[in-house]
CHARMM-style PDB file with segment names, atoms N, HN, CA, C and O in Angstrom:
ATOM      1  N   UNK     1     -15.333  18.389 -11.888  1.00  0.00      PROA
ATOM      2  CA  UNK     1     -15.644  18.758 -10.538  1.00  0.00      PROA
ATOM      3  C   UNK     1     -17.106  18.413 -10.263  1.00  0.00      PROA
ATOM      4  O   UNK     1     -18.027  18.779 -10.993  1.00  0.00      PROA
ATOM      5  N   UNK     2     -17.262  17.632  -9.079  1.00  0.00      PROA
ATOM      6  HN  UNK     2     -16.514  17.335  -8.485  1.00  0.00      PROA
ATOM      7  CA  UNK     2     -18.724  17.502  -8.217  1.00  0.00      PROA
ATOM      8  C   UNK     2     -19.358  18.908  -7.919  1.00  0.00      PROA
ATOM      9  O   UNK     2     -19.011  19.636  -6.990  1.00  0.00      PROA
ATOM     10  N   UNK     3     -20.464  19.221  -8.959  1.00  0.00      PROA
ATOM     11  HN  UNK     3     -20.746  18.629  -9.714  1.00  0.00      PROA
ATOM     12  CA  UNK     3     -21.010  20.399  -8.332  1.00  0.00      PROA
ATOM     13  C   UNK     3     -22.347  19.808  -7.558  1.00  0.00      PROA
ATOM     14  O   UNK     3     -22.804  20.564  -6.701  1.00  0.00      PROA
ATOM     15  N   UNK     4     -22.855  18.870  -7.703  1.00  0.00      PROA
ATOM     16  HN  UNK     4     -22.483  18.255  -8.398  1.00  0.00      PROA
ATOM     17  CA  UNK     4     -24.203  18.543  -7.485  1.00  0.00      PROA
ATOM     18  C   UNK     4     -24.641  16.941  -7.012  1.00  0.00      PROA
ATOM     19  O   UNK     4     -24.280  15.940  -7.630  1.00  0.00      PROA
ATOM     20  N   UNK     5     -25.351  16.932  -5.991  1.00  0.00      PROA
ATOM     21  HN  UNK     5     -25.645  17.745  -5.489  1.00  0.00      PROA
ATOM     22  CA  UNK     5     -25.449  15.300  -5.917  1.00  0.00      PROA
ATOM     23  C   UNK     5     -26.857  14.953  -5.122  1.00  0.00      PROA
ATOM     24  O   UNK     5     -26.970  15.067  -3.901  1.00  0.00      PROA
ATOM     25  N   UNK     6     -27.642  14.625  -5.779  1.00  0.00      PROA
ATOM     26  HN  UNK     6     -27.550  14.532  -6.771  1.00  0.00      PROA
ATOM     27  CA  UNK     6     -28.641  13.524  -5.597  1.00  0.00      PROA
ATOM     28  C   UNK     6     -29.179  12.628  -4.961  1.00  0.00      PROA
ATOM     29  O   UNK     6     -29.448  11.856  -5.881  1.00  0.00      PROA
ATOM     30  N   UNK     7     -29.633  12.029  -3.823  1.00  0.00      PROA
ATOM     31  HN  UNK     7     -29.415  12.656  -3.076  1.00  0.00      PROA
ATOM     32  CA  UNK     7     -29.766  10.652  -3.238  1.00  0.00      PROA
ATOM     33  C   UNK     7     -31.196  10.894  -2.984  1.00  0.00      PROA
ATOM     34  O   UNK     7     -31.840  11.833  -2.516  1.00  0.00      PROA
ATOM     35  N   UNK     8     -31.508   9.573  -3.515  1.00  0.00      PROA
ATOM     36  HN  UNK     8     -30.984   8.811  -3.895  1.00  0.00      PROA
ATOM     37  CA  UNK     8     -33.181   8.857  -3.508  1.00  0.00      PROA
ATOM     38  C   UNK     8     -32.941   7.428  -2.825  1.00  0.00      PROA
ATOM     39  O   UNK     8     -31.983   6.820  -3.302  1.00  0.00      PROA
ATOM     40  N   UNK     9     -33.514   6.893  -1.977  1.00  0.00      PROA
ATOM     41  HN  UNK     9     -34.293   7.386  -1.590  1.00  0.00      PROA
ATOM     42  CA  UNK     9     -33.443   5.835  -0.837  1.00  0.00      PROA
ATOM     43  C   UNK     9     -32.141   4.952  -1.272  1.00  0.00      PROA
ATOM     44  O   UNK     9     -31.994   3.978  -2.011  1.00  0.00      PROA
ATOM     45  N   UNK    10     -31.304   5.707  -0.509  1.00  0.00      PROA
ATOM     46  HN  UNK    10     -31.423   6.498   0.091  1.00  0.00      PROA
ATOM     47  CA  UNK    10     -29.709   5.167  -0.441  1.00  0.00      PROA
ATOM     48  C   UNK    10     -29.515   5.235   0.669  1.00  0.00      PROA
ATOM     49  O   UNK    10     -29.491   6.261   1.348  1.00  0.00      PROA
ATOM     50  N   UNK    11     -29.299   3.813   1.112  1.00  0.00      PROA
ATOM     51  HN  UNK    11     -29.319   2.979   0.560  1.00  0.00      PROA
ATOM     52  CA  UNK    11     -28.907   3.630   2.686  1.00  0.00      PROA
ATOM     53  C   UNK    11     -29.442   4.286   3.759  1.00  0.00      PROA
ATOM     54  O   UNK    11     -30.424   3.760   4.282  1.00  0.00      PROA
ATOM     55  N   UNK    12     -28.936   5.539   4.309  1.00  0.00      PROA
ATOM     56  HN  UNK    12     -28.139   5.967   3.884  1.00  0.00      PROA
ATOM     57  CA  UNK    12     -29.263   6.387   5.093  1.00  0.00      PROA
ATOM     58  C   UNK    12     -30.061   7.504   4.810  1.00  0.00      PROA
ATOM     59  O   UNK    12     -30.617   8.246   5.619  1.00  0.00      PROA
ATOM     60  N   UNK    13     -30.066   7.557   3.513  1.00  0.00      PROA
ATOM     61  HN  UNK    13     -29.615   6.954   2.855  1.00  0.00      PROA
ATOM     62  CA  UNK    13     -30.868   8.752   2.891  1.00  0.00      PROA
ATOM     63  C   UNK    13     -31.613   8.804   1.858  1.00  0.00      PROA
ATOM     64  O   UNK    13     -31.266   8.931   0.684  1.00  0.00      PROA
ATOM     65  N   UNK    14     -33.292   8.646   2.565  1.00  0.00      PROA
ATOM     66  HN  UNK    14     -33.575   8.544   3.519  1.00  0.00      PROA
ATOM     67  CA  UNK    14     -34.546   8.919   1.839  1.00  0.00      PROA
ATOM     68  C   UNK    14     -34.486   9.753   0.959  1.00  0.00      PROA
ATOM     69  O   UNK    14     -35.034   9.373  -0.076  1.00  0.00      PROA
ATOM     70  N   UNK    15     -33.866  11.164   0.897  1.00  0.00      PROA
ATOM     71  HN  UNK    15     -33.420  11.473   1.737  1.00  0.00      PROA
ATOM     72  CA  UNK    15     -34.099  12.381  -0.438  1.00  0.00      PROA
ATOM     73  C   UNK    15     -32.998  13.200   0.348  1.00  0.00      PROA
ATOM     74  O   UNK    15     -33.071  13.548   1.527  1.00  0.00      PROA
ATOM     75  N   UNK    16     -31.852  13.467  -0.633  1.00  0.00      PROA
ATOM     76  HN  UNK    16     -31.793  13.185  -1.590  1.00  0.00      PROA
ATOM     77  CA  UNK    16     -30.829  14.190   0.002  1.00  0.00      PROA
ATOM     78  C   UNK    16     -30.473  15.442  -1.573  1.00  0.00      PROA
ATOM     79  O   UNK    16     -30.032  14.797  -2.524  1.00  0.00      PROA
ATOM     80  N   UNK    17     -30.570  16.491  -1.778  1.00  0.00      PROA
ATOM     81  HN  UNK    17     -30.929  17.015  -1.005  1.00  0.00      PROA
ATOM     82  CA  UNK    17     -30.227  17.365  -2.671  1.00  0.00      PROA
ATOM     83  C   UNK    17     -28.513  18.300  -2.083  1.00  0.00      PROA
ATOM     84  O   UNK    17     -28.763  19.312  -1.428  1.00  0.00      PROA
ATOM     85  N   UNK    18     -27.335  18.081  -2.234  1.00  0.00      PROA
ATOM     86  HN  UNK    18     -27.132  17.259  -2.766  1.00  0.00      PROA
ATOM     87  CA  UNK    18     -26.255  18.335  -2.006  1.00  0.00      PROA
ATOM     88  C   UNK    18     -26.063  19.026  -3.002  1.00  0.00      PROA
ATOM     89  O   UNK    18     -26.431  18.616  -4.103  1.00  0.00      PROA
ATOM     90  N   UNK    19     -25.487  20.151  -2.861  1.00  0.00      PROA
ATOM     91  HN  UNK    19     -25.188  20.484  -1.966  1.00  0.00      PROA
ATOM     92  CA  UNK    19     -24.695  21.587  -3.775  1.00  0.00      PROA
ATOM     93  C   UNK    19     -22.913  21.636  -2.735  1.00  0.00      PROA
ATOM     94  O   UNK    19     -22.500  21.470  -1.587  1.00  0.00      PROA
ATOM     95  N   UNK    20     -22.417  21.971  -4.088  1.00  0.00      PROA
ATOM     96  HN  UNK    20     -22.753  22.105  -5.020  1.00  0.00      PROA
ATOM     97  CA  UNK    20     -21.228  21.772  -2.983  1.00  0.00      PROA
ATOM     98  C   UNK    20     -20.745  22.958  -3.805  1.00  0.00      PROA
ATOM     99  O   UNK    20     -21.173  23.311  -4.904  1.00  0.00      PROA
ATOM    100  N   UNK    21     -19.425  23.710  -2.814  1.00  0.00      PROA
ATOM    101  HN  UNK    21     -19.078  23.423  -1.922  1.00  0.00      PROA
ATOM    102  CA  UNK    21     -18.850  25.051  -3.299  1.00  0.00      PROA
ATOM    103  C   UNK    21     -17.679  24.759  -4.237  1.00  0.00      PROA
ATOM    104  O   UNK    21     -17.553  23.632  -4.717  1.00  0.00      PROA
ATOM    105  N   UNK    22     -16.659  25.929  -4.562  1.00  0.00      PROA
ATOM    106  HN  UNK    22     -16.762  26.844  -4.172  1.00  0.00      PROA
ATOM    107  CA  UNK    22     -15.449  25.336  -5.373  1.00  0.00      PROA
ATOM    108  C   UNK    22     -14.856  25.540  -4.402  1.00  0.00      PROA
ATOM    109  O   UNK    22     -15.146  26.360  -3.531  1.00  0.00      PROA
ATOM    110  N   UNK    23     -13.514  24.471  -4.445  1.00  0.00      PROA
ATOM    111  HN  UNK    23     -13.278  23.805  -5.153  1.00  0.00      PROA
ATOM    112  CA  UNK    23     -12.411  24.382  -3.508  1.00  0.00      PROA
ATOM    113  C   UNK    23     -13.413  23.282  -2.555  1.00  0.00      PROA
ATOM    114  O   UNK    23     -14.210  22.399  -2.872  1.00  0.00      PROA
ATOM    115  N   UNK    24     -12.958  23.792  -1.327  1.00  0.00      PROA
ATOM    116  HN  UNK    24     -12.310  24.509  -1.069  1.00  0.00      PROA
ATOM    117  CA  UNK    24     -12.943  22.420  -0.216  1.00  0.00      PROA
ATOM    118  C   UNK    24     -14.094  22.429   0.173  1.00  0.00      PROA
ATOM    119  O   UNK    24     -14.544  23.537   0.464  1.00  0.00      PROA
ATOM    120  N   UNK    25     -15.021  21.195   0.331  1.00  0.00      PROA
ATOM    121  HN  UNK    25     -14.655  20.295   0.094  1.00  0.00      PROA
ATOM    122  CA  UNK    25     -16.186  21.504   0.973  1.00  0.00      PROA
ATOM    123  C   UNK    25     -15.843  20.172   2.158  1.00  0.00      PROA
ATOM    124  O   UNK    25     -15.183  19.184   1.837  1.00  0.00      PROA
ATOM    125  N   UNK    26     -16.280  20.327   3.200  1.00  0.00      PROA
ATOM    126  HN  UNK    26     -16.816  21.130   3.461  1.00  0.00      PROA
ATOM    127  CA  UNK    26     -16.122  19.596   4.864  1.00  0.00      PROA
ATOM    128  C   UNK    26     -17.462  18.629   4.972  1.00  0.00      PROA
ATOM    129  O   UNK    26     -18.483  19.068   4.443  1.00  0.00      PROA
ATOM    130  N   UNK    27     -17.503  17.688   5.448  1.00  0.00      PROA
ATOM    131  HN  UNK    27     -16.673  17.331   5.877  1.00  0.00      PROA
ATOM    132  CA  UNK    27     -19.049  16.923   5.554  1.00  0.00      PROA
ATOM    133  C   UNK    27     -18.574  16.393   7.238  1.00  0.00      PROA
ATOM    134  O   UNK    27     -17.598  15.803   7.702  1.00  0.00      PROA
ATOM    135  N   UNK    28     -19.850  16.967   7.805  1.00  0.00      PROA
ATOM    136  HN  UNK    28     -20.642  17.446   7.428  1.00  0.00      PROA
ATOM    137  CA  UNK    28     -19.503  16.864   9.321  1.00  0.00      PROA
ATOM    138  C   UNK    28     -20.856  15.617   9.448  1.00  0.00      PROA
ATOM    139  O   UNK    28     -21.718  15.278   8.638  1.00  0.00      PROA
ATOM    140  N   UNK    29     -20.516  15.124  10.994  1.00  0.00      PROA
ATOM    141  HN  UNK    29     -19.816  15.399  11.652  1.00  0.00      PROA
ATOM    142  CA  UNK    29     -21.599  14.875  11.452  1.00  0.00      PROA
ATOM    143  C   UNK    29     -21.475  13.171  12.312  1.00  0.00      PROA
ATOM    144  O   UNK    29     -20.479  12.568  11.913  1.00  0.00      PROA
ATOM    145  N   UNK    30     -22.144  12.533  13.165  1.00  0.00      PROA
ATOM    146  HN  UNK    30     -22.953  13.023  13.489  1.00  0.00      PROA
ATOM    147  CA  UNK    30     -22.067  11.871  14.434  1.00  0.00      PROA
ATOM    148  C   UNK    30     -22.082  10.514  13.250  1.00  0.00      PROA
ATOM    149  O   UNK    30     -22.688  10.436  12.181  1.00  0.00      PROA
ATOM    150  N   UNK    31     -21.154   9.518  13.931  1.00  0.00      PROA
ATOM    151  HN  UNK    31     -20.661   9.582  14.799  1.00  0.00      PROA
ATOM    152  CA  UNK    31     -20.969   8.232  13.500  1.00  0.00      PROA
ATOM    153  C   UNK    31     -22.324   7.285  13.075  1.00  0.00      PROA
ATOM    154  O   UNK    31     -23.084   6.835  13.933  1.00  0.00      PROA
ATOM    155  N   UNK    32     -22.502   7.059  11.626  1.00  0.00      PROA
ATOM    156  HN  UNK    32     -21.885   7.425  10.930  1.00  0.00      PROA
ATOM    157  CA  UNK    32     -23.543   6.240  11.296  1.00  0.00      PROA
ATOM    158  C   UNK    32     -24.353   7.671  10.344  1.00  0.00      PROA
ATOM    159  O   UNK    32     -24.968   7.214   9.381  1.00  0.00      PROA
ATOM    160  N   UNK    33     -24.401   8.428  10.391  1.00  0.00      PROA
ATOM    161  HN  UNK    33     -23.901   8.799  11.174  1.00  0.00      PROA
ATOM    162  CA  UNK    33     -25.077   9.481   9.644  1.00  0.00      PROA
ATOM    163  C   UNK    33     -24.639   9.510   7.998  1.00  0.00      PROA
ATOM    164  O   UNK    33     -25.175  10.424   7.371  1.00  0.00      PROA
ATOM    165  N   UNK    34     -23.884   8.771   7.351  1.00  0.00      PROA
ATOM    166  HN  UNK    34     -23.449   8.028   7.860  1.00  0.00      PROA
ATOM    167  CA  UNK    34     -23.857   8.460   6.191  1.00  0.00      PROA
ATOM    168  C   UNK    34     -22.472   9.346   5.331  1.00  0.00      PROA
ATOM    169  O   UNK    34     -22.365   9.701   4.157  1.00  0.00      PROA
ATOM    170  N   UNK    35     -21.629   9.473   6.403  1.00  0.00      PROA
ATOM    171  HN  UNK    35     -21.716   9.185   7.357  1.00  0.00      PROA
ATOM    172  CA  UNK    35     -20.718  10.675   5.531  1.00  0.00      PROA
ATOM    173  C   UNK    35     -19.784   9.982   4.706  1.00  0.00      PROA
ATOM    174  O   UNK    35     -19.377  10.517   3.674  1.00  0.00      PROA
ATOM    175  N   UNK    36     -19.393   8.822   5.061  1.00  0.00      PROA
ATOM    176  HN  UNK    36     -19.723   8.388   5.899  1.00  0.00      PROA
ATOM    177  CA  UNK    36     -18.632   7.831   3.977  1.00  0.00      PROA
ATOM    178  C   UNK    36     -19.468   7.285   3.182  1.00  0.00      PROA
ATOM    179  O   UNK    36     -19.148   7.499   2.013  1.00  0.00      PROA
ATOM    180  N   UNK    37     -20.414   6.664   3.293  1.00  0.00      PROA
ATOM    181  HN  UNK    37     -20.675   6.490   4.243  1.00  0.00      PROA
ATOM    182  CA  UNK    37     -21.717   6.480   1.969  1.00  0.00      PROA
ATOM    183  C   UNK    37     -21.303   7.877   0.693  1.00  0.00      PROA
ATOM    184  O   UNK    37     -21.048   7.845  -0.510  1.00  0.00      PROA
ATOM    185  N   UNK    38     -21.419   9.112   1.814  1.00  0.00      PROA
ATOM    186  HN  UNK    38     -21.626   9.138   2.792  1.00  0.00      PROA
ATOM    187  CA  UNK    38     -21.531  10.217   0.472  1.00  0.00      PROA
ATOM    188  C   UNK    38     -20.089  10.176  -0.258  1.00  0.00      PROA
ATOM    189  O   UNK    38     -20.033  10.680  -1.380  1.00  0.00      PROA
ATOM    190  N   UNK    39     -18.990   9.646   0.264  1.00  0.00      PROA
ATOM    191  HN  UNK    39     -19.036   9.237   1.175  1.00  0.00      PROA
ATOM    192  CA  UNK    39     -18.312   9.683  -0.553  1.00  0.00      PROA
ATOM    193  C   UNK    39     -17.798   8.530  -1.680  1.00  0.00      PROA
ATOM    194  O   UNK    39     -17.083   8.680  -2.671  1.00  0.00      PROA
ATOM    195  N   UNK    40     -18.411   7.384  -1.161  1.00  0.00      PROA
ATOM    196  HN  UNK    40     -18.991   7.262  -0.356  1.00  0.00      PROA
ATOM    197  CA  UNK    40     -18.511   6.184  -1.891  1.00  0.00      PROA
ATOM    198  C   UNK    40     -19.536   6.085  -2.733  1.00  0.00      PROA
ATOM    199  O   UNK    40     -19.495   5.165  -3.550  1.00  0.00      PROA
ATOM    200  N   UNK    41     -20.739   7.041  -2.732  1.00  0.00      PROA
ATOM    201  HN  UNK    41     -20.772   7.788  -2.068  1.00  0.00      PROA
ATOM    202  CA  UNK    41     -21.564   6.954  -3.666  1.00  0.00      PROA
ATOM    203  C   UNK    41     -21.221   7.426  -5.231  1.00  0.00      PROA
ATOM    204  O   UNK    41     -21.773   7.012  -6.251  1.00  0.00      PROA
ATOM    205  N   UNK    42     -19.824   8.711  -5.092  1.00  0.00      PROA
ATOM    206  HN  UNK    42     -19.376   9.047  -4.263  1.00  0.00      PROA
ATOM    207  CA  UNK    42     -19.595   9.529  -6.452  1.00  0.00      PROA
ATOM    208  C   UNK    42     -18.541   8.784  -7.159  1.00  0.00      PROA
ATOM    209  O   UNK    42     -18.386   8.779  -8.380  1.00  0.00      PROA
ATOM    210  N   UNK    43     -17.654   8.000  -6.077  1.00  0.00      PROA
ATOM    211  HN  UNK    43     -17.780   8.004  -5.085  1.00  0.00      PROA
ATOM    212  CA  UNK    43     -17.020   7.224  -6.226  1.00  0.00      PROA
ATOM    213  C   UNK    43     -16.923   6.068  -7.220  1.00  0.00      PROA
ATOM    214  O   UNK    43     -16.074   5.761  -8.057  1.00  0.00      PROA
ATOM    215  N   UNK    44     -18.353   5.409  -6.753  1.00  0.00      PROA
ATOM    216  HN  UNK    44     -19.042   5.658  -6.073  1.00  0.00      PROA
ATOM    217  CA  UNK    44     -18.255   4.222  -7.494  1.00  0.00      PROA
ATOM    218  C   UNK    44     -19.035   4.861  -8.688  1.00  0.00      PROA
ATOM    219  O   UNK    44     -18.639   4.355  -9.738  1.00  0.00      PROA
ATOM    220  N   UNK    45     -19.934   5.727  -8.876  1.00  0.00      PROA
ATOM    221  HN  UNK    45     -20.256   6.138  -8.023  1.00  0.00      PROA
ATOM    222  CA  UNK    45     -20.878   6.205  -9.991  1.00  0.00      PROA
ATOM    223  C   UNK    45     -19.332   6.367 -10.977  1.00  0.00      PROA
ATOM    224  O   UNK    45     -19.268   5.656 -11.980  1.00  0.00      PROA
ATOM    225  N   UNK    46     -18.148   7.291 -10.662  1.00  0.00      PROA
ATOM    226  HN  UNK    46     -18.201   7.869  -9.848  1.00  0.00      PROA
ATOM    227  CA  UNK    46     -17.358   7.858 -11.910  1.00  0.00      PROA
ATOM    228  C   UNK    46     -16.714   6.595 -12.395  1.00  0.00      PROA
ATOM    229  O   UNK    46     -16.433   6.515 -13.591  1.00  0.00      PROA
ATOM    230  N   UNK    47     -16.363   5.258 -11.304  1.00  0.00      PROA
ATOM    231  HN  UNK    47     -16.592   5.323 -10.333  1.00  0.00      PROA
ATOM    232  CA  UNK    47     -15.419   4.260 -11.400  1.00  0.00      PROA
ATOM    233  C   UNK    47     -16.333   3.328 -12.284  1.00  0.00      PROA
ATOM    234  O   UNK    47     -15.743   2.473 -12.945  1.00  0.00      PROA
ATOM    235  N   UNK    48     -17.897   3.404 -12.383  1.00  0.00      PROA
ATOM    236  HN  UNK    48     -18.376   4.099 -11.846  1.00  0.00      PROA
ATOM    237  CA  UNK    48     -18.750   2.149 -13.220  1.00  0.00      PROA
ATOM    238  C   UNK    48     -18.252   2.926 -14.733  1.00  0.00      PROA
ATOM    239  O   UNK    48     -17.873   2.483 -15.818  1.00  0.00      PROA
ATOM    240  N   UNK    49     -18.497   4.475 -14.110  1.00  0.00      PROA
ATOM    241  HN  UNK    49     -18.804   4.834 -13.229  1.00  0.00      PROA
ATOM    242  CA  UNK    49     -18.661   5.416 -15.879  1.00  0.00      PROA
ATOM    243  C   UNK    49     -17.262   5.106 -16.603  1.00  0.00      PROA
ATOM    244  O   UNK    49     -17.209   4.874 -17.810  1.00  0.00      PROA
ATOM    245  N   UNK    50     -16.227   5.120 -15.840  1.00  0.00      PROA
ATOM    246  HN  UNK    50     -16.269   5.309 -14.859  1.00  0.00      PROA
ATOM    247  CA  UNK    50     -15.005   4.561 -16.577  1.00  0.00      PROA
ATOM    248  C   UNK    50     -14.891   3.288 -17.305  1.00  0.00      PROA
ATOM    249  O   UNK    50     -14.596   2.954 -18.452  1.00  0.00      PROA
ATOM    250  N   UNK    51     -15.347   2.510 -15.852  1.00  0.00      PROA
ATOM    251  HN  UNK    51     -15.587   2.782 -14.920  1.00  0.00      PROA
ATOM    252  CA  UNK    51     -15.049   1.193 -16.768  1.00  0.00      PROA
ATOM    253  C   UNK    51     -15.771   1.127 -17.987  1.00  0.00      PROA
ATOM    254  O   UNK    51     -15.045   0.898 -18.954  1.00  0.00      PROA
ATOM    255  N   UNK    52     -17.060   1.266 -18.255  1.00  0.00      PROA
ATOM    256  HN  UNK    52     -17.650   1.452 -17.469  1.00  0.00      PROA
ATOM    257  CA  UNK    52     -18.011   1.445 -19.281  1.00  0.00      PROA
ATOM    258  C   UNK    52     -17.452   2.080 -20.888  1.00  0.00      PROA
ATOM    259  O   UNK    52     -17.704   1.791 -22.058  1.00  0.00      PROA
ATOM    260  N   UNK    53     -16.711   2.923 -20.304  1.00  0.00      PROA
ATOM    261  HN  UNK    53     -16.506   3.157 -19.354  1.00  0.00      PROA
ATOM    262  CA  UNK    53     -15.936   3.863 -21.305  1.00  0.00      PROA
ATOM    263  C   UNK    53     -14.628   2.749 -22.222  1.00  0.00      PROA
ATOM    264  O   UNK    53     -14.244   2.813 -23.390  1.00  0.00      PROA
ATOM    265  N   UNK    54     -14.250   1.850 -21.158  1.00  0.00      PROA
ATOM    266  HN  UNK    54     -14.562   1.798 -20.209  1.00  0.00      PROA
ATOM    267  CA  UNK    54     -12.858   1.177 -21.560  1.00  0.00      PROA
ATOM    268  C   UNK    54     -13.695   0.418 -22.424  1.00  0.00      PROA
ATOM    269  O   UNK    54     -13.351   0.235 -23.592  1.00  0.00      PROA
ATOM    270  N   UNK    55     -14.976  -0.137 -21.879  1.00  0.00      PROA
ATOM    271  HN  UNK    55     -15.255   0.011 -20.930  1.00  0.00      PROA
ATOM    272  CA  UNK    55     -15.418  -1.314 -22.904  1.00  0.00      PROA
ATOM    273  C   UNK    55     -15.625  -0.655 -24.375  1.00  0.00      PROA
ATOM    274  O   UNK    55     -15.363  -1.205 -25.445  1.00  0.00      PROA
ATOM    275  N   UNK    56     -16.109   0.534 -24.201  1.00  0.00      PROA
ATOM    276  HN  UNK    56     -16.322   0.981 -23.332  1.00  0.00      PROA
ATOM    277  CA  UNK    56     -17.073   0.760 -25.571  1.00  0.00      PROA
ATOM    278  C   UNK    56     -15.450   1.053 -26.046  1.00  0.00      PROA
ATOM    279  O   UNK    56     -15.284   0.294 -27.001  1.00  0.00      PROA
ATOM    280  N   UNK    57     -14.198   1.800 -25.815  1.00  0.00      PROA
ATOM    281  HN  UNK    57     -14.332   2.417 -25.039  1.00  0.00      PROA
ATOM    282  CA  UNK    57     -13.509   2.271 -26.478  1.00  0.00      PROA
ATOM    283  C   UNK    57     -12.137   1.294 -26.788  1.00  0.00      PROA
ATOM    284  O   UNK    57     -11.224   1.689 -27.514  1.00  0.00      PROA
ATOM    285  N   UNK    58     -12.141   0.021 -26.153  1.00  0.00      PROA
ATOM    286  HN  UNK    58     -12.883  -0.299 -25.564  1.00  0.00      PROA
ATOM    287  CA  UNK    58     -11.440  -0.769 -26.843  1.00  0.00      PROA
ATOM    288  C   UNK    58     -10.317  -1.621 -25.505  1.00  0.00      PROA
ATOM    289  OT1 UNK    58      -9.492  -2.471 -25.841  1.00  0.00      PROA
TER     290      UNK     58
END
């Protein structure tokens, strides 16, 4: 589970510190404000950590 997330000059966001609750958390906000960035950012971070994993493990 995503408890915590980070952003240092990513796209739309200079310094962003995100805490998120358990169960459902909602990301609101006006077109262009970065809310699909935030979800493509954890995205591709777990999908590099996988692939990485296949290499070292065979």
């Amino acid at each position: 589970m995503l408890k915590s997330l980070t952003i240092k000059d990513f796209t739309v966001f200079k310094d962003a510190d995100l805490k998120f609750s358990r169960g459902l958390n909602v990301i609101v906000g006006a077109n262009g404000t970065g809310k699909t960035h935030l979800l493509k950012l954890p995205y591709s971070i777990m999908a590099m950590s996988a692939q990485e994993s296949r290499k070292r493990n065979g």
